[in-house]
C-alpha positions as CSV (number, residue, x, y, z in Angstrom):
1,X,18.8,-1.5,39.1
2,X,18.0,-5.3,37.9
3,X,16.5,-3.7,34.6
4,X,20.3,-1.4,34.1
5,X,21.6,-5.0,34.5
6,X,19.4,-7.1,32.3
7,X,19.9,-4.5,30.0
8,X,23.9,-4.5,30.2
9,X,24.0,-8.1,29.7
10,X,24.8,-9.3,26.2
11,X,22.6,-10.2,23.6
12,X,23.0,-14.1,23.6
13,X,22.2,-14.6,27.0
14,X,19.3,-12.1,27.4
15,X,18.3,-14.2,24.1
16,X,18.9,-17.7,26.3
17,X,17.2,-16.0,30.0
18,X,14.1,-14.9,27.8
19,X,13.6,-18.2,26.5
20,X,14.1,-20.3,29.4
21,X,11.7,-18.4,31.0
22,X,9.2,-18.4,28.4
23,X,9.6,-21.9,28.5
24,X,9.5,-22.2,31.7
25,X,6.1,-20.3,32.3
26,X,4.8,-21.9,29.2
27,X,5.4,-25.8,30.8
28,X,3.9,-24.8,34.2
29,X,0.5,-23.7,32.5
30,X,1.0,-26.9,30.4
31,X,1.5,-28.6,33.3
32,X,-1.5,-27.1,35.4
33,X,-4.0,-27.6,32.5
34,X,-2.8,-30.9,31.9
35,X,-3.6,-32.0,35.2
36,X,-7.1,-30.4,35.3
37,X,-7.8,-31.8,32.3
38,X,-6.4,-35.7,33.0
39,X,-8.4,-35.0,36.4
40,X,-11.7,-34.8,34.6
41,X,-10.6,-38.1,32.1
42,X,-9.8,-40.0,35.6
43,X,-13.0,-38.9,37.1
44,X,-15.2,-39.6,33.9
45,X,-13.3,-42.9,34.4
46,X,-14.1,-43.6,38.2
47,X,-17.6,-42.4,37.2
48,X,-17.9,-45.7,34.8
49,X,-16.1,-48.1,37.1
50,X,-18.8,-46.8,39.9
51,X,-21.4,-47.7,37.1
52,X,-19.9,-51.5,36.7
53,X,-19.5,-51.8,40.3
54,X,-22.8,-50.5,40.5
55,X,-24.2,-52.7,37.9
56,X,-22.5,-55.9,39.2
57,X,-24.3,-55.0,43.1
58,X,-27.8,-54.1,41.6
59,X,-27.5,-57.7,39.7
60,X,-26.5,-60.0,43.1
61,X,-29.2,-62.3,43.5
62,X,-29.5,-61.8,47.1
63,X,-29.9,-58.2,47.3
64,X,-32.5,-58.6,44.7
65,X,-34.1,-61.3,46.0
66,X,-33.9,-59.3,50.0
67,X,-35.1,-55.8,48.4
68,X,-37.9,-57.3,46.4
69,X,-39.5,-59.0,49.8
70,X,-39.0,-55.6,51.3
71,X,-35.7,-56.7,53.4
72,X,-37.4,-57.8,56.4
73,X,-33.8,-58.6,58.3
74,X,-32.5,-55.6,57.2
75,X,-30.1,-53.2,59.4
76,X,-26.7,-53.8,60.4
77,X,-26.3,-57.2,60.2
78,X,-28.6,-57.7,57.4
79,X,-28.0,-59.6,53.9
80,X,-28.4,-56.5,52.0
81,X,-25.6,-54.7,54.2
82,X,-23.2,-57.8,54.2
83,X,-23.5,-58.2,50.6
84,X,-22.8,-54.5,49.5
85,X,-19.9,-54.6,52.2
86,X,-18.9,-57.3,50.6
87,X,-18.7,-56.1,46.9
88,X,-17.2,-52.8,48.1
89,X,-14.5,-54.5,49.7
90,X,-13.6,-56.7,46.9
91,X,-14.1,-53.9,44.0
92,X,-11.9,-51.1,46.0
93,X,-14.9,-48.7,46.2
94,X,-15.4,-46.2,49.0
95,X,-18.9,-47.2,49.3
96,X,-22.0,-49.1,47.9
97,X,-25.2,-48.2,49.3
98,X,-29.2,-49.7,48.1
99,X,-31.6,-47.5,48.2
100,X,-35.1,-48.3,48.3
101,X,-38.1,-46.4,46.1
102,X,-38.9,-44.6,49.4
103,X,-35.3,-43.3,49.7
104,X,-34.5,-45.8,52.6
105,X,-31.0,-46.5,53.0
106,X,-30.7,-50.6,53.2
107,X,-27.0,-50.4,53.3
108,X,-24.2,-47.9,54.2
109,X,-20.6,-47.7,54.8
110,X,-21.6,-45.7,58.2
111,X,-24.2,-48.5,60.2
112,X,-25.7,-46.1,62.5
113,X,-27.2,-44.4,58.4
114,X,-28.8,-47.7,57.1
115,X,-32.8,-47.0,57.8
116,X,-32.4,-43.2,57.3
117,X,-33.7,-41.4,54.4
118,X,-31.6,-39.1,51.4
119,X,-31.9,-36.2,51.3
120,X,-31.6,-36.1,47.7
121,X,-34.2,-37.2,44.8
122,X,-33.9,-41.0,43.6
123,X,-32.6,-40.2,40.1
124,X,-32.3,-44.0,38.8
125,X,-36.2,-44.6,38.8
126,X,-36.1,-43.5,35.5
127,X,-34.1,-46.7,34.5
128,X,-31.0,-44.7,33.4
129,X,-27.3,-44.8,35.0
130,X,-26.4,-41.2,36.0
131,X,-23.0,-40.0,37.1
132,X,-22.1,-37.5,39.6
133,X,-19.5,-36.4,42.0
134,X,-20.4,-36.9,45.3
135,X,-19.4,-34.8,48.4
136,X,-21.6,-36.9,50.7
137,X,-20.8,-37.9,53.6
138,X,-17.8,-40.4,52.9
139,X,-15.3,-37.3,51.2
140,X,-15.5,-36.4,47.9
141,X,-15.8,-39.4,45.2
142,X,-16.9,-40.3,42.1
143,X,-20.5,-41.4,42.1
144,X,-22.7,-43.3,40.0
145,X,-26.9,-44.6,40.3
146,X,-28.2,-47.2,38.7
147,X,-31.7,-48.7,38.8
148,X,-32.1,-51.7,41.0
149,X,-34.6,-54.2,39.4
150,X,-36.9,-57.4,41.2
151,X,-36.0,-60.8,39.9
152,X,-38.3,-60.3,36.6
153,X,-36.3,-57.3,35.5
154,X,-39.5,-55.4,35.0
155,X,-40.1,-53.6,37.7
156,X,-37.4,-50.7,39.8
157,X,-37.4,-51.4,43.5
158,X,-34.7,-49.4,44.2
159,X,-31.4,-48.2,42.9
160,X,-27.4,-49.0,43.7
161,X,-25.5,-45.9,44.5
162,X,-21.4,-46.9,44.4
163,X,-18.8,-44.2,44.8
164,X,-15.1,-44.1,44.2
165,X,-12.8,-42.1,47.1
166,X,-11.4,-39.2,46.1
167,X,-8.0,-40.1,47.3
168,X,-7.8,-43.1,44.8
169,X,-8.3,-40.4,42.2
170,X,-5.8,-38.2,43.1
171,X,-3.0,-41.3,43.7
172,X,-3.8,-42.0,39.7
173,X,-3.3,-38.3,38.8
174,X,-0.3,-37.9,41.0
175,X,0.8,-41.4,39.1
176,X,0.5,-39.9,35.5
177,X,1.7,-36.6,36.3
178,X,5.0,-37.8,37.1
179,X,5.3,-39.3,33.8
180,X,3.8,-36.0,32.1
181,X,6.6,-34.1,34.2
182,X,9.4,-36.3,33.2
183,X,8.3,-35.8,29.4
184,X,8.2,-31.9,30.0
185,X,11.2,-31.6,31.7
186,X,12.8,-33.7,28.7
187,X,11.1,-31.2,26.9
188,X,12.3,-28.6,29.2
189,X,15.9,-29.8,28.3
190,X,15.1,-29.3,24.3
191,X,14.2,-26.1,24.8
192,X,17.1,-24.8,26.9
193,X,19.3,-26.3,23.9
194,X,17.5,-25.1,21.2
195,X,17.5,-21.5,22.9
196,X,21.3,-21.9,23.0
197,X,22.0,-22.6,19.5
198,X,19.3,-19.8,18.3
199,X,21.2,-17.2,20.6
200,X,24.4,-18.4,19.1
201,X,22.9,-18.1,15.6
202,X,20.9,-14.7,15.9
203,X,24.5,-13.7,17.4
204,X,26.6,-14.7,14.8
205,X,23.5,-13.1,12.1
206,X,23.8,-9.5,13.5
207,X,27.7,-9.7,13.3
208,X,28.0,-9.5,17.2
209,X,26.3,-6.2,18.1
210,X,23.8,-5.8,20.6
211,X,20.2,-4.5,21.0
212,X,21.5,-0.9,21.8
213,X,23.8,-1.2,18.7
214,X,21.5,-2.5,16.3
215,X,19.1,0.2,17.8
216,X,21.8,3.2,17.1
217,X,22.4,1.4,13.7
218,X,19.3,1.6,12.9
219,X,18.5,5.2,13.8
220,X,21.6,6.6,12.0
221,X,20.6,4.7,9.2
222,X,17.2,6.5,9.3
223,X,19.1,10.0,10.0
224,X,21.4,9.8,6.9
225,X,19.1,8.1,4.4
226,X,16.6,10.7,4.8
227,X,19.6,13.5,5.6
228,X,21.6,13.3,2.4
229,X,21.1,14.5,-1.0
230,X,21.7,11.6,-3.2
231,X,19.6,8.8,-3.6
232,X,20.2,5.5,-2.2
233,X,19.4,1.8,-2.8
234,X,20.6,-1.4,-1.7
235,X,19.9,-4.5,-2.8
236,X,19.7,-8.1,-0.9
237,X,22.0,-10.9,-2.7
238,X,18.4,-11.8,-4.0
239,X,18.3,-8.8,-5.5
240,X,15.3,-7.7,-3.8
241,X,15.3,-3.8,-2.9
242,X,15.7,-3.5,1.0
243,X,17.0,-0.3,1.2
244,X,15.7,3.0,-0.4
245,X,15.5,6.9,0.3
246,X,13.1,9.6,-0.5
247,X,15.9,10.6,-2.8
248,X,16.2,7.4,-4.6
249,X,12.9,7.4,-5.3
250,X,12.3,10.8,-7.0
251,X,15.0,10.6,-9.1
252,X,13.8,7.3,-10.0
253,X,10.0,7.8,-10.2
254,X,9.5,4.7,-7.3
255,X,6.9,3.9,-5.1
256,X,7.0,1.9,-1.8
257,X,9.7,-0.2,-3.7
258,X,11.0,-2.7,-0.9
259,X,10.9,-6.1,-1.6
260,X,10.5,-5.6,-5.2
261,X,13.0,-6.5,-8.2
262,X,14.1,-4.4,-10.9
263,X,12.6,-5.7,-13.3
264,X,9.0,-4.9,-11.4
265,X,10.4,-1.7,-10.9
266,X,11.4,0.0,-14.3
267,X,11.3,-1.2,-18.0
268,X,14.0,-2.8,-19.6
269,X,16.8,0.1,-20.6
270,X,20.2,1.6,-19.4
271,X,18.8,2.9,-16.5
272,X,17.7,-0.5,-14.9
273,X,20.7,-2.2,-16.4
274,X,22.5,0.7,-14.9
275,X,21.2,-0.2,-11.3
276,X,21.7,-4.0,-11.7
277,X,25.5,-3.5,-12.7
278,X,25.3,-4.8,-16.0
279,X,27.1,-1.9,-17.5
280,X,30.3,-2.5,-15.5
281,X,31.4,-1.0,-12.0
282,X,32.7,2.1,-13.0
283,X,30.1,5.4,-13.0
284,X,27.5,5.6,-15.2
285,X,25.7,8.6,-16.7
286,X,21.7,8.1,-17.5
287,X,19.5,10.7,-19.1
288,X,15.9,10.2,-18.0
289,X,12.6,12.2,-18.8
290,X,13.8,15.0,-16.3
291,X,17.3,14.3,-15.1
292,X,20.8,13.6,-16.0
293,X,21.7,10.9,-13.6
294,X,24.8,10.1,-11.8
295,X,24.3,6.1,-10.7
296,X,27.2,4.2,-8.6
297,X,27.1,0.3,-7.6
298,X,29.3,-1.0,-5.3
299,X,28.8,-4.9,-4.0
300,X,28.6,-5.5,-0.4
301,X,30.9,-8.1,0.9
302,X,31.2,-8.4,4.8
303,X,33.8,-11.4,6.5
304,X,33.5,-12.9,3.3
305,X,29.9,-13.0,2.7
306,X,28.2,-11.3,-0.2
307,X,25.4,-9.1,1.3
308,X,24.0,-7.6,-2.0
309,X,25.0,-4.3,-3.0
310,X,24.8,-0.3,-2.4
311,X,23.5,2.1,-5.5
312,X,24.1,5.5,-5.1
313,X,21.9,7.8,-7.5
314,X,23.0,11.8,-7.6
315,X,21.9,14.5,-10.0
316,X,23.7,15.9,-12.7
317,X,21.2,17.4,-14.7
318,X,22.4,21.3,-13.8
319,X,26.4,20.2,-13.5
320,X,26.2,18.9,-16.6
321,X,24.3,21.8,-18.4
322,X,27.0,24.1,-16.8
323,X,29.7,22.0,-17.9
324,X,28.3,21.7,-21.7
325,X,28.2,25.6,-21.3
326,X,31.4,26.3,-20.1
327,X,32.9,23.6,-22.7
328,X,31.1,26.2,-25.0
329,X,32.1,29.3,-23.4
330,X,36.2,28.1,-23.6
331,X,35.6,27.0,-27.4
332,X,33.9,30.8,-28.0
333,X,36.9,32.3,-26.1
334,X,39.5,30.5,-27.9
335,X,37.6,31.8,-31.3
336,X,37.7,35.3,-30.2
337,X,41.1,34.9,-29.2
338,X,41.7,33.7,-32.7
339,X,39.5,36.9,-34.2
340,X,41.6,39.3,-32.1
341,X,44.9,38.1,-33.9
342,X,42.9,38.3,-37.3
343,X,41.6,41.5,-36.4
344,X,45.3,42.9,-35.3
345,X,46.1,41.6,-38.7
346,X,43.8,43.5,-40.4
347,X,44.6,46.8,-38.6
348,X,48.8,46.3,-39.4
349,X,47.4,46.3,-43.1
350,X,45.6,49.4,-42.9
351,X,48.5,50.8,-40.8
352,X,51.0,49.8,-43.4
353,X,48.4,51.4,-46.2
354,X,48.3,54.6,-44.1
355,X,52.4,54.9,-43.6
356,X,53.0,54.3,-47.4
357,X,50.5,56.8,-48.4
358,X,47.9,55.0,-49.5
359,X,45.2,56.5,-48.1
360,X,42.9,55.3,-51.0
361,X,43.7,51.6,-51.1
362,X,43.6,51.7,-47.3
363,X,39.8,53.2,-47.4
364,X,38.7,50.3,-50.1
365,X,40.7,48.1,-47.9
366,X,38.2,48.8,-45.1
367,X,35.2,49.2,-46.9
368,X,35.0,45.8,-48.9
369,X,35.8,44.4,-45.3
370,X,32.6,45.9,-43.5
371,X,30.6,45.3,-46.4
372,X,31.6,41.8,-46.4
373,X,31.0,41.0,-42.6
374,X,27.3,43.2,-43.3
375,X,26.1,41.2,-46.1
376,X,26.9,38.2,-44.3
377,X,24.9,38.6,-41.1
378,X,21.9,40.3,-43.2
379,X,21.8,37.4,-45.2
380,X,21.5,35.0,-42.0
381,X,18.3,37.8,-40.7
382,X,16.8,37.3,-43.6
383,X,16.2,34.0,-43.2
384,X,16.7,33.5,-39.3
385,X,14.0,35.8,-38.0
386,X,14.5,35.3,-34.0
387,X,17.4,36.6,-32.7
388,X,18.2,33.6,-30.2
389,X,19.1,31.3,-33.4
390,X,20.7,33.7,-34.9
391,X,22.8,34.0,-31.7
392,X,23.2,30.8,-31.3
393,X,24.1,29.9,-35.5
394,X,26.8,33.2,-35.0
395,X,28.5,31.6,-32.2
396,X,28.7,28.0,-33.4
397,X,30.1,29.4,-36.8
398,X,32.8,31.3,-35.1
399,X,33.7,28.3,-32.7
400,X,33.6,25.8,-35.8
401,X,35.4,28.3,-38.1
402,X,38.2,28.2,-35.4
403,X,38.6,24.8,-35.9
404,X,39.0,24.9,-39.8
405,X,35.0,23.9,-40.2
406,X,32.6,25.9,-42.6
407,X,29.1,25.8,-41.6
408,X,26.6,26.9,-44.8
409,X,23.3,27.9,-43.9
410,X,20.9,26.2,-46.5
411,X,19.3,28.6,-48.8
412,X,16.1,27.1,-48.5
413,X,16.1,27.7,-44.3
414,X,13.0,29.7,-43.3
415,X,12.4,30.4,-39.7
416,X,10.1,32.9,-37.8
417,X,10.8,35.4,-35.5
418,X,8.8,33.6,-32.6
419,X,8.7,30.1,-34.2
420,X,6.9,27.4,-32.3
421,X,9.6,24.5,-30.0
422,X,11.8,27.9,-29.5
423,X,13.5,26.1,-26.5
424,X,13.7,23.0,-28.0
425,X,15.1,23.7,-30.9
426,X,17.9,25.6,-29.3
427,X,18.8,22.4,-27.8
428,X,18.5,20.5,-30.9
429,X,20.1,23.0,-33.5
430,X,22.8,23.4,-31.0
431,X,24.0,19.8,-29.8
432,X,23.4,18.7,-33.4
433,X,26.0,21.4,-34.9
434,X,28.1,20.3,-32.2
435,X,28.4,16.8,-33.5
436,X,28.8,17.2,-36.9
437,X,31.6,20.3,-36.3
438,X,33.4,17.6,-34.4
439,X,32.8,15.4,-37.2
440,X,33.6,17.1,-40.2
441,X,37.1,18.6,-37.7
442,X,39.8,17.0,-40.1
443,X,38.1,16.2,-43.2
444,X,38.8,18.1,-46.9
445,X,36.5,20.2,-47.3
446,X,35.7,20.3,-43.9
447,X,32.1,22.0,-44.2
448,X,28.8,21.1,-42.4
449,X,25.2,22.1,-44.1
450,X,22.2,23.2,-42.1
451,X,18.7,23.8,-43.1
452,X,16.5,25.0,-40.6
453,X,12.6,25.6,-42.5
454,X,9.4,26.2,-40.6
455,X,6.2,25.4,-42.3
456,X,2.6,25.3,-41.0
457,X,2.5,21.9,-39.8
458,X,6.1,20.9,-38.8
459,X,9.3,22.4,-38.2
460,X,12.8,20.7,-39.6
461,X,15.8,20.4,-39.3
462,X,18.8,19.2,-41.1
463,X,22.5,18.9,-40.5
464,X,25.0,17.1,-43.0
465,X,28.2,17.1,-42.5
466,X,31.4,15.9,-44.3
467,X,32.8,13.7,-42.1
468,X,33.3,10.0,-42.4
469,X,29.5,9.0,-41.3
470,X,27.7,7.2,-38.5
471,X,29.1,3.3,-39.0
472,X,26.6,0.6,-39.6
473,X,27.5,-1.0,-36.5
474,X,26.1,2.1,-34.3
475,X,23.1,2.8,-36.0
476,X,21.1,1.1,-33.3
477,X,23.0,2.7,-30.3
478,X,23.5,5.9,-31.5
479,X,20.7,7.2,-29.8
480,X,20.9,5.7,-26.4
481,X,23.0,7.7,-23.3
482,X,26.1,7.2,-22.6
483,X,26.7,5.6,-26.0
484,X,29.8,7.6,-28.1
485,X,32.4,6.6,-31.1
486,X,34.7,9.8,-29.8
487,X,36.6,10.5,-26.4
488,X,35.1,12.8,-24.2
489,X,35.5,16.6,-25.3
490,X,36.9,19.0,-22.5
491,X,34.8,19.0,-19.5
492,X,31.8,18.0,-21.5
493,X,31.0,14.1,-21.5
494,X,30.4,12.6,-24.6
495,X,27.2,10.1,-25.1
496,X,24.8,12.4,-24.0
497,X,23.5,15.2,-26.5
498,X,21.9,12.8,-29.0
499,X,20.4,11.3,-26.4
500,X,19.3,13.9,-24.9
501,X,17.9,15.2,-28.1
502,X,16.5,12.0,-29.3
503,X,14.0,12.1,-25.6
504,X,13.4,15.6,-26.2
505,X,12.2,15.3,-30.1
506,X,10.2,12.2,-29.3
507,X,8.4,13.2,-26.0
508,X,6.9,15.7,-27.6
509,X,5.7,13.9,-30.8
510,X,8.7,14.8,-33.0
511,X,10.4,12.4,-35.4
512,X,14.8,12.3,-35.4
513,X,16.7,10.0,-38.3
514,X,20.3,9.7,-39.2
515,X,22.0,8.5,-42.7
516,X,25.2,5.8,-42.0
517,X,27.5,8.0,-44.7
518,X,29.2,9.0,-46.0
519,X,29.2,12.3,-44.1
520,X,26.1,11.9,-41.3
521,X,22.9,13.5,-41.9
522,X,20.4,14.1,-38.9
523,X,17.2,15.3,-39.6
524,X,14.8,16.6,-36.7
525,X,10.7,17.1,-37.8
526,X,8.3,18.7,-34.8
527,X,5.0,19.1,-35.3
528,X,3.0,22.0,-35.0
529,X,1.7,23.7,-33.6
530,X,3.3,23.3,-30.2
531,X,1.5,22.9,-27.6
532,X,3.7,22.5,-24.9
533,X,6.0,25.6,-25.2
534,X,7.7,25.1,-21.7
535,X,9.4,22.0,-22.2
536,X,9.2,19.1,-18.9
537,X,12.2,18.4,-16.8
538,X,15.4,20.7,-18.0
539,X,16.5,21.4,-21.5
540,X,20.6,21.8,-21.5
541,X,21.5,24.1,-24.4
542,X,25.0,24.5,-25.6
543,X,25.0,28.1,-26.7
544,X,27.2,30.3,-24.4
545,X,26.3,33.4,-22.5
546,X,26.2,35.5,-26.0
547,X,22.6,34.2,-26.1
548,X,22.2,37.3,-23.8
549,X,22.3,39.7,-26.7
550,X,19.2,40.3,-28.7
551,X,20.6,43.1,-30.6
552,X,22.1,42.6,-34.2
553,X,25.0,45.2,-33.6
554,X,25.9,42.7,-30.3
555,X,25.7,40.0,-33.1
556,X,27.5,41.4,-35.5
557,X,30.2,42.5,-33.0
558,X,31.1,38.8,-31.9
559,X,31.0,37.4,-35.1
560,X,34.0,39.6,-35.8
561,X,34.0,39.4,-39.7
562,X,35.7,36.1,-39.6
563,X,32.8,33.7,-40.0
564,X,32.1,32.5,-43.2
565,X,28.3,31.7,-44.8
């Protein structure tokens, strides 16, 4: 039940009860070692005024003088009695008592003991002073022997044993004490007010809650940093990581992390400028070796203070491959769309031809027309030996002839039927035709050249096109993510396929270049041979589904006799 209460009770003043009592406990052992050890520094001290007292007896002329003839008026009323009576009253001692060589007592606080033996050892005839407490028969007291000498100093007849009460010890102690007691109860009082102001400032730090809620904090924390899919960072205003999920750091490539900067963290690029919020607050895009990344920083201000900031990390990297592929898919549909009017076109001709009667001029009609769209596609086969290209060249033609652009296969293209960076160069051919369709869109002649020539060392790749050129300006960031000159297209975001492409030729020991103008020129060289033909992390191609067809009828059937080589 007291626990249920202490446990109710807010956080301040189980922060102030804890401390008084710790304080508390803490000045009560002070206390009792204190007084043990400034008992042992008083009795040391009684010890060595025994020893003066001592000294001063074993030095009176007429004890000396009395124990050197053997003290032959000793007993009660002897000198040696009245004398050490004498100095014991005047020093304050509890006793002083002479002691023969024999172990005779010649004087004693108690009369009826003078004449008896000790029962212990006579310790001075060694000519030292030796210290000792003393339970004898007197009470408890601080003791001390020394050697008692005849008149020539030469010779011990004796020693001097002088002890200091007990009680005269402990009226000292109890005398200090109360002065050590004031100091720690003025200590005490420090405490107590130091407590106070630490509750009220640990209370003011966590914002008001209390242990249970900073407990239940911290467990939902747990829960939904480890629960979600997105990564998550946060940052201290020192900019010191404090915060970071399992997510965070395989999207990221982290370790441990906490407590470490950026810049210990990653190398200087978008990504790590991304996270800082040096790009700007709004949502940033980052391609990295594996991922297409998604990164979010919001500061954290709470009553007015800036507690760092949040950085929320999700992956794109499949989103944004379907997106470039639907983006692809609506440009193909809007081409066939275009082909179906062309081909309704073609079949009201032959119509026409038929109705008038000229069957003749209606069968040339359709004869130069297949002939047309066959040479065309052979003429791609023979120099385009896999069927993926060629699928992937036959719907970018028919999307960029749509748009009013000519794409011209260079003559000198050569390439394989199982060429070497297959996958790659899918990604390459096709985000690189992309650009320069978009490019030459607009210009007179609108036309975009590509040569696409494998050899035995290297594969390359060329695209030109006749738009107005890469300005100087963006040479250097023409590469990096995010970075465009044009508006986003459709769903597709702009700012990432050169990049993209520019990590993909490099990572795998390739070379990419680009001409300012006028009209941009890219040009792509991979070694061979490859030897890594299943490319790391994903590789976003923007050829549509018709990549499904391996067949040159499927081929020929989508390019629809409208494309033009």
């Amino acid at each position: 039940m007291e626990a249920d209460l202490f446990a109710r009770r807010r956080l301040s003043t189980r922060i102030l009860v804890g401390s008084l009592l710790i304080l508390a406990v803490t000045s009560v052992i002070g206390f009792v070692l204190l007084g043990f050890a400034q008992r042992d520094e008083i009795d040391s001290l009684s010890e060595h005024r025994a020893a003066s007292i001592a000294d001063i007896a074993a030095s009176d002329p007429q004890i000396v003088a009395a124990m050197s003839a053997g003290d032959p008026h000793g007993g009660p009323d002897g000198v040696v009695q009245q004398v050490a009576q004498r100095i014991a009253l005047a020093s304050g001692a509890s006793f002083v008592v002479v002691i023969d060589r024999k172990g005779v007592r010649h004087s004693h606080p108690f009369p009826t003991l003078i004449g008896q033996r000790v029962t212990e050892p006579i310790v001075a005839l060694d000519g030292q002073t030796h210290f000792r407490i003393d339970p004898g028969s007197t009470g408890r007291s601080a003791n001390a022997l020394v050697p008692l000498k005849d008149s020539t100093g030469r010779r011990i007849i004796g020693e001097v044993s002088v002890g200091i009460a007990d009680d005269q010890v402990v009226k000292q102690l109890i005398s200090e004490l109360s002065i050590f007691a004031l100091y720690i109860g003025a200590a005490l009082g420090v405490g107590v007010l130091a407590s106070y102001v630490l509750a009220w400032r640990l209370k003011r730090s966590t914002f008001g809650l209390e242990l249970e809620e900073i407990a239940g904090l911290l467990q939902d924390r747990e829960a939904m940093l480890h629960g979600i899919r997105e990564g998550v960072l946060a940052f201290d205003p020192s900019g010191r990581v404090s915060v970071v999920n399992d997510e965070a750091r395989r999207l990221l490539g982290l370790g441990t992390a906490l407590g470490s900067r950026l810049e210990d963290l990653l190398p200087d690029g978008r990504l790590r400028r991304s996270l800082a919020g040096d790009l700007g607050p709004d949502e940033i895009h980052v391609l990295t070796d594996s991922h297409c990344l998604a990164v979010n920083r919001m500061p954290v201000v709470l009553h007015g203070r800036a507690l760092g900031a949040v950085v929320t990390v999700r992956d794109r990297t499949e989103l944004v491959g379907m997106l470039r592929e639907l983006d692809s898919v609506r440009g193909l549909t809007d081409a066939l769309r275009a082909q179906q009017h062309e081909f309704a076109n073609r079949m009201h001709t032959l119509a026409g031809l038929l109705e008038l009667g000229e069957q003749q001029e209606a069968l040339d009609y359709a004869v130069e027309l297949a002939s047309a769209d066959r040479s065309r596609a052979e003429e791609v086969r023979e120099r385009i030996g896999n069927s993926l290209m060629v699928g992937l060249l036959v719907a970018k033609c028919t999307v960029a002839a749509e748009r009013g652009v000519e794409i011209v296969l260079d003559p000198a293209s050569k390439l394989g039927t199982d060429p070497g960076h297959l996958r790659r160069l899918l990604t390459v051919v096709g985000n690189l035709l992309d650009n320069a369709v978009d490019a030459a869109a607009g210009s007179h002649p609108a036309k975009v050249r590509l040569l696409l020539a494998e050899t035995e060392k290297a594969i390359k790749v060329r695209v030109a096109d006749s738009g107005p050129g890469v300005p100087e300006d963006a040479l250097a960031h023409i590469f990096e993510d995010g970075f465009s000159t044009r508006p986003d297209r459709g769903t597709a975001r702009r700012g990432l396929g050169l990049a993209m492409v520019h990590r993909l030729v490099t990572r795998h020991g390739g070379t990419i270049d680009v001409s300012s103008g006028p009209g941009a020129v890219f040009t792509v060289v991979l070694p061979l041979p490859d030897n890594d033909p299943a490319p790391l992390g994903a590789v976003f191609t923007a050829a549509p589904p018709v990549l499904a067809f391996d067949t040159f009828d499927a081929l020929e059937v989508l390019d629809g006799g409208g494309t033009r080589w």
